[in-house]
N, C-alpha and C positions, 0 to 999 in steps of 0.2 A: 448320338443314339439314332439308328434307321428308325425311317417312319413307318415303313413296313415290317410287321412282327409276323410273320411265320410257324407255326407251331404245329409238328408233325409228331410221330410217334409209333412203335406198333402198339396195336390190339390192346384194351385192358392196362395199357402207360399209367391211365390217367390225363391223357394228351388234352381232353376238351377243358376240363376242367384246369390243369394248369394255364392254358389260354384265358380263359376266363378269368383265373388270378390275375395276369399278368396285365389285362387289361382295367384290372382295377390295379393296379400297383401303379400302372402309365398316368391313370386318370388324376390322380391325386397331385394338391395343392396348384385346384384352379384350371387344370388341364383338362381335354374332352378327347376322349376314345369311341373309337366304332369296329365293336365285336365282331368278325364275321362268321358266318357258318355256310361251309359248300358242299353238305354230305347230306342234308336234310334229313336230318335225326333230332330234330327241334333239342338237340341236348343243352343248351345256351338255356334256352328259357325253363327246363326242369331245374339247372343248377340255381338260376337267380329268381327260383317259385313262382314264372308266372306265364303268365297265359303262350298257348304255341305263336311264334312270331311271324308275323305275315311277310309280306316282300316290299315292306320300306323300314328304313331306320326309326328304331323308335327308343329311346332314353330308356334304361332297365334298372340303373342304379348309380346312387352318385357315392364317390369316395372320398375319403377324408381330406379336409382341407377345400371343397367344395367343388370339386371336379365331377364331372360327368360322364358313363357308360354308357352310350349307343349298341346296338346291336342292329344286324340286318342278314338274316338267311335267304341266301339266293337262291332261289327258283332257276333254272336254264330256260325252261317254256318263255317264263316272263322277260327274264334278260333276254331271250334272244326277239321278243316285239320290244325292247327298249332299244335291242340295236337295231332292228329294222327302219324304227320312227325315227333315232339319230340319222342315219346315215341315209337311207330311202324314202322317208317321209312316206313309207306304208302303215300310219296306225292302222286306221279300220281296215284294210286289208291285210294287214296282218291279223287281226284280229278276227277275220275272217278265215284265215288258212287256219289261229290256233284251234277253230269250232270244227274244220275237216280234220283236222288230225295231224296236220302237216308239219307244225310246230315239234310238236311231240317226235313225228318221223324224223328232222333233222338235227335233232339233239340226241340222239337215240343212236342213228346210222352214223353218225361224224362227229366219234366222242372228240376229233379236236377239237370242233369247233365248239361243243359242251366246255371244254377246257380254257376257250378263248376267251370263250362268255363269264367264265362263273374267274376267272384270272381278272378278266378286262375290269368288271366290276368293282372290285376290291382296288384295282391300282386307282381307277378313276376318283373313287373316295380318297386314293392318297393326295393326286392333285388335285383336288377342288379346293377350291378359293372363293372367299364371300365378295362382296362390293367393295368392300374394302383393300382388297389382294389381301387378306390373311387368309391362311388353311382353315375349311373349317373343322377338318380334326387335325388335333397335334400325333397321333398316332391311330395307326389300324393296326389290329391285331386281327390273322385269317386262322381259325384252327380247320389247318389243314388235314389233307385225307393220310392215310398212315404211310408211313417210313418205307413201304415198298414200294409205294405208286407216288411220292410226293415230288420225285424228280420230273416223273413222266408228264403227271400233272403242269410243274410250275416250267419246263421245259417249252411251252407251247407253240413256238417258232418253229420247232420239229413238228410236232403236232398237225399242226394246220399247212406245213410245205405240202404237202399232195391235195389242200384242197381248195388253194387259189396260188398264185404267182404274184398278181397284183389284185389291184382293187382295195376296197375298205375292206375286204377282210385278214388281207395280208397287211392292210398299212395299222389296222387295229392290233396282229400280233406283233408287229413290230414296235408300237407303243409299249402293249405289255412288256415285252421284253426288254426294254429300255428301263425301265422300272425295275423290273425283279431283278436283272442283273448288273443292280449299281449299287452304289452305297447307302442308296435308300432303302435297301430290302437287307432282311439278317433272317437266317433260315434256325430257328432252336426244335433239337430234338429231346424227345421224353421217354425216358428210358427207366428201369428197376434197377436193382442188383442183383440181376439173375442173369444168367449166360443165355438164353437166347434173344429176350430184348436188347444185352449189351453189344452180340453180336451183330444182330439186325440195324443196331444203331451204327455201329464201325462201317457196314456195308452201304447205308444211306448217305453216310459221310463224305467217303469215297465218290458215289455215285453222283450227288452233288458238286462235290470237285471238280469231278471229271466234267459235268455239264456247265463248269462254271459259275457254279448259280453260288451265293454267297453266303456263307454258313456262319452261325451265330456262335451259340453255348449249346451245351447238355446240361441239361435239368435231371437229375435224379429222385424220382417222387416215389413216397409212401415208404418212407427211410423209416425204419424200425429202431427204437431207442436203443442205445448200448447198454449193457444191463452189466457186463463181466468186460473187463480188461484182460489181454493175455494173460500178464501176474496173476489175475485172481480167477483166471481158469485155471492154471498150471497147479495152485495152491488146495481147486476143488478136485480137481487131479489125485494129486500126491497125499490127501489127507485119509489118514485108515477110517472103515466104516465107522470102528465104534465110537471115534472120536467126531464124526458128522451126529450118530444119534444121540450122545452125550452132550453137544451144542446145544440138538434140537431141545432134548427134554430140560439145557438149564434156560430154554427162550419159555419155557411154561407148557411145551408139545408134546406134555409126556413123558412118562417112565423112561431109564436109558437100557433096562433089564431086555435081557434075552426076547424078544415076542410082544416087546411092550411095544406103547401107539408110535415112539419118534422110531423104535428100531426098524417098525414098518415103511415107516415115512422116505428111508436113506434112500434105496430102489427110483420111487419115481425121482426122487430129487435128482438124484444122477442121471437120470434118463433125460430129465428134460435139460442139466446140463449138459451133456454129451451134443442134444440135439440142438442147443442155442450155439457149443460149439460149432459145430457144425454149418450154420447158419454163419456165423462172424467168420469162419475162413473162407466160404462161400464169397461174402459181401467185399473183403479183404481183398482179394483175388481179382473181383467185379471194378473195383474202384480201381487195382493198378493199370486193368487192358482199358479202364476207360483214360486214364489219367497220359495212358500213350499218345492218346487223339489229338492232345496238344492243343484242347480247346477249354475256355472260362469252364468250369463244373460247379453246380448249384444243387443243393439234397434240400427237397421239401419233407417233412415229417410226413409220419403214417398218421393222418387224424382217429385215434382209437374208437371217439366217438362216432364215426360216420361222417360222410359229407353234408353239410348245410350252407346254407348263408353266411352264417358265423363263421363258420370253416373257412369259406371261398375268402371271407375277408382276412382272417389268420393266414392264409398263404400268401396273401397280396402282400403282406405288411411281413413275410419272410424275404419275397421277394426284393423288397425295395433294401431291406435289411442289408442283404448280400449283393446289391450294386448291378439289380437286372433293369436300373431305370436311370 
């Protein structure tokens, strides 16, 4: 299993929030995870209820079997005075360029180097090692920026070619890059059953290929229950009206008479079968172009009740179900 977990997505996937699972799915019997977050939308700390997360690792929750969830949301301003202290030994002068503005101006003007920073970070969490030489996490998980930018992002080699040659900032992209593009990194995308996420997700696919970067599974979240089987669509199909309202009224719904409450009822019932039709050849269709990608596929349920805590832990324990740990 890579130690680097990956998790992209377009828009509205559900992308953070399956990261979030996934890093309680990792964490579990005894294992320690470290959540990341690089878009600064504090959405980590609304899923797991609790306060916005500052810029160090701080434990959010532990999983079953007594494993523990780190999280840490990277700032660029502040990674990039961590890389200044590493590699320059400029704290308080750097700390003096972040109170001009400077900080700010060079994360801003040279998104690669924003890319280097907020990449570099995350790897380094992968190799850290205590006193002992053990990891001190067994997995990161980054919920990465969406399926359109997520190449561009974790590509950062390209990135940062135009804005050194040598020096530590080209030996730091080269780090990165040694990292995301080995077997320690698995890139998972999060996609619907809907034709423009499946497509957007085919095209991420590709595009990571093409950059070599190393692709994991597809995750299919917020699967909607099956409710009708072909057979017993076909059966809602082919059956005449009066013998639907004749159903309804022996279920207790009513008259089966002309005008009575089930003969009212047949209308929407059809209606909303037609439209769950509708929906299953939809979804049917979605799962065979995904099923071409030729990569692991994973369906997390639609939580009807809303997402919570409780939720976040019921997908983790989907996940591990289906062999994403």
């Amino acid at each position: 299993m890579s130690r680097l977990q990956v998790v992209s997505g377009k828009g509205g996937t559900g992308k953070t929030t399956v990261a979030a699972a996934l890093a309680l799915a990792l964490a579990t019997e005894g294992k320690r995870t470290l959540l990341v977050e690089v878009e600064g939308r504090q959405g980590i700390a609304q899923l797991f209820e609790t306060e916005a997360l500052p810029y160090e690792e701080r434990k959010i929750a532990v999983a079953p079997g007594g494993g523990e969830v780190y999280a840490l949301a990277i700032d660029p301003e502040l990674a990039l005075l961590d890389y200044l202290q590493m590699f320059y030994k400029m704290g308080s002068a750097g700390r003096a360029l972040k109170k001009l503005g400077a900080i700010d101006f060079a994360t801003t003007v040279a998104p690669g180097l924003r890319d280097v920073l907020l990449t570099g970070k995350a790897c380094e969490a992968v190799r850290r090692k205590d006193k002992s030489g053990r990891f001190v996490y067994d997995y990161v998980v980054m919920d990465a920026p969406p399926t359109g930018r997520v190449t561009r992002f974790l590509n950062v080699n390209d990135e940062v070619a135009g804005l050194a040659k040598i020096g530590p900032i080209h030996n730091q992209a080269q780090a990165v890059m040694r990292v995301l593009k080995s077997s320690e990194t698995a890139v998972h995308l999060v996609t619907l059953l809907e034709e423009m996420p499946v497509q957007e997700t085919a095209d991420g696919i590709a595009e990571l290929h093409a950059a070599r970067l190393p692709v994991g599974r597809v995750i299919v979240n917020m699967v909607q229950p099956q409710v009708l089987d072909d057979a017993e669509l076909e059966l809602v199909r082919g059956t005449p009206r009066a013998a639907i309202a004749q159903s309804l009224s022996a279920a207790g719904l009513g008259g089966a008479r002309r005008g009575g409450h089930a003969e009212r009822l047949v209308d929407p019932l059809l209606r909303q079968a037609d439209e769950y039709a509708e929906r299953y050849t939809l979804e049917h269709e979605q799962r065979a172009v995904l099923g071409e990608l030729g990569l692991p596929l994973h369906e997390l349920p639609l939580l009807t009740e809303g997402m919570d805590l409780a939720g976040l832990y019921e997908l983790a324990t989907e996940l591990r179900e289906q062999g994403m740990t």
